[in-house]
C-alpha positions in Angstrom: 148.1 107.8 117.7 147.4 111.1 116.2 144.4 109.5 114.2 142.7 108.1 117.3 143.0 111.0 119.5 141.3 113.1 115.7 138.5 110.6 115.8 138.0 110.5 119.5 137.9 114.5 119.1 135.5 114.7 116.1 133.3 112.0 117.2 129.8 113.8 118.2 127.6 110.2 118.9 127.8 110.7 122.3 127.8 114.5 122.6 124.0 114.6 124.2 124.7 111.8 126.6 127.1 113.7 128.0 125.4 117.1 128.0 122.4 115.0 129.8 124.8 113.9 132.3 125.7 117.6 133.0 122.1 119.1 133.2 120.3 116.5 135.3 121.3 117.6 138.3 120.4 121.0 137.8 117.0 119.8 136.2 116.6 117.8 139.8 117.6 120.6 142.0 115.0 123.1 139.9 111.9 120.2 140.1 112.6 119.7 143.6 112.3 123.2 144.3 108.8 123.8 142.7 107.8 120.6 144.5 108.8 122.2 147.7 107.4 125.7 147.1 103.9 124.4 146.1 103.9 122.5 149.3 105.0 125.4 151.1 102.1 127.7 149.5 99.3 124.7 149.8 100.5 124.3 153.6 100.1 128.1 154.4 96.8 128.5 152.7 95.3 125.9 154.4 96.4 127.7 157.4 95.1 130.7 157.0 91.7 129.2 156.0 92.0 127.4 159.2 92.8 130.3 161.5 90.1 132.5 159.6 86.9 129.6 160.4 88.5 129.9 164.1 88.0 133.7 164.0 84.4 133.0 162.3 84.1 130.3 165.1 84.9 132.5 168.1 83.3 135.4 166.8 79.9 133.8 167.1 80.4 132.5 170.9 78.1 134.0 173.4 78.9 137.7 174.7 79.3 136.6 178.1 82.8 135.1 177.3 83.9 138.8 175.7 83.8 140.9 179.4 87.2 142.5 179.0 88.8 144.4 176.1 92.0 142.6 176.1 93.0 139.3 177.1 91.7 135.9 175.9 88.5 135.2 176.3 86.3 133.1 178.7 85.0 129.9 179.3 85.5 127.0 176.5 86.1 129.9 173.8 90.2 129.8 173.3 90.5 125.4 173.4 87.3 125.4 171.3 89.0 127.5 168.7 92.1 126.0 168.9 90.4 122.7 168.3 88.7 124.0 165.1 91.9 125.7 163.9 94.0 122.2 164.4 91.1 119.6 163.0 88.2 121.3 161.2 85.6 120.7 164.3 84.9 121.6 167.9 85.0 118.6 169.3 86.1 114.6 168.0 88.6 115.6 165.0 91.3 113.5 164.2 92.7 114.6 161.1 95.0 117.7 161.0 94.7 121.1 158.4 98.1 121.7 158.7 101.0 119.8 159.3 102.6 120.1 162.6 100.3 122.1 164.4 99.7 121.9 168.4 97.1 124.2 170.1 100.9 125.7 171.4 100.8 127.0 168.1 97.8 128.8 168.2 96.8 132.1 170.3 93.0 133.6 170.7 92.8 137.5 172.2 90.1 139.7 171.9 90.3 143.5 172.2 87.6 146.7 171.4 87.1 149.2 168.4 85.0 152.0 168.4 84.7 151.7 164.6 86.3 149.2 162.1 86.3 150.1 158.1 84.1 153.3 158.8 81.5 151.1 160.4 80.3 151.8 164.0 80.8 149.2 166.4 78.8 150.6 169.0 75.2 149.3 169.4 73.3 147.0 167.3 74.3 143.1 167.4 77.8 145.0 168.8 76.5 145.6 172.5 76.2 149.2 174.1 79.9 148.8 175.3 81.2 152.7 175.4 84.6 151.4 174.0 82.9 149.8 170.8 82.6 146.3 170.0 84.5 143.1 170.4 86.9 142.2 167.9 88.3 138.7 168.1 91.8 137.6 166.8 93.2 134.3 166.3 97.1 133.8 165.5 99.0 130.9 164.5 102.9 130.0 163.7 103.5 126.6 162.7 106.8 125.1 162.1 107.1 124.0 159.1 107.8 120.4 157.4 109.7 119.7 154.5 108.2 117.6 151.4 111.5 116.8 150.5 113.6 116.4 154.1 115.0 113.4 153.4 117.2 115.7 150.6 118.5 117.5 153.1 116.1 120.5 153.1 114.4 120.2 156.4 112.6 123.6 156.4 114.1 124.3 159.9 113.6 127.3 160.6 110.7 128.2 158.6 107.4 129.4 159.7 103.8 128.9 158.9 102.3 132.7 160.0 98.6 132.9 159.7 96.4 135.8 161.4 92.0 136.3 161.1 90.5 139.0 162.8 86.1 138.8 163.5 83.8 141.3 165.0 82.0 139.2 167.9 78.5 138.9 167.1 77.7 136.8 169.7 75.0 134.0 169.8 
């Protein structure tokens, strides 16, 4: 008896086998993580491009829908951008940018500056407003969705956050 239990002991055949056995979970938990922060980056960066082309977007509507210094602003402006934020175009999108979103998700508001980086906003392609120009802002906070859900890791809880301010230039 002594014999076997020395053999069984000393025998190394199987020795990686079993280390294998032990490390793959580990090795599945690390992969899955990378696989889930890489989705997590790629989703918020096409976010915040998409929040920034609505800033470009609204920036470029005509002055008359910029009459106040805070609020959102006028006529088709704010479900215009929200449309470009959510599919790419104004007006007949169907694909999304980012997972999850819903014009919900997505806030336009304007206010004034007097000077921005140094630069004057007051005359010029800004208007003659005493307050300074128009400054545009479009926010977003998506829910996010998990790559690998059915895990276990929903992502509840996590946030997209995406922000793009533009100086209105007008038409």
């Amino acid at each position: 008896m002594r014999r076997i239990l020395r053999n069984l002991v000393s025998d190394t055949r199987a020795s990686s086998a079993v280390e294998m056995a032990l490390v793959t979970p580990f090795l599945v938990v690390l992969v899955c993580s990378f696989l889930e922060a890489g989705n997590f980056v790629m989703n918020e960066h096409g976010l915040v491009k998409a929040v920034r082309d609505g800033a470009r977007f609204a920036a470029r509507q005509n002055f008359s829908n910029y009459t106040a210094c805070s609020g959102a602003p006028g006529g088709s402006v704010v479900t215009d951008t929200q449309e470009v934020v959510i599919h790419g175009v104004r007006s007949g999108g169907t694909g999304y940018l980012t997972p999850n979103i819903a014009a919900a998700n997505i806030t336009v508001s304007t206010s004034c500056a007097a000077t921005a980086g140094g630069q004057s906003m007051q005359g010029g392609i800004y208007g003659t407003r005493a307050n300074g120009g128009q400054i545009v802002t479009v926010t977003a906070s998506v829910p996010y969705r998990s790559m690998i859900g059915a895990f276990g890791f929903t992502g509840r809880g996590f946030n997209l956050n995406a922000a793009s301010q533009a100086a209105v230039t007008g038409l």
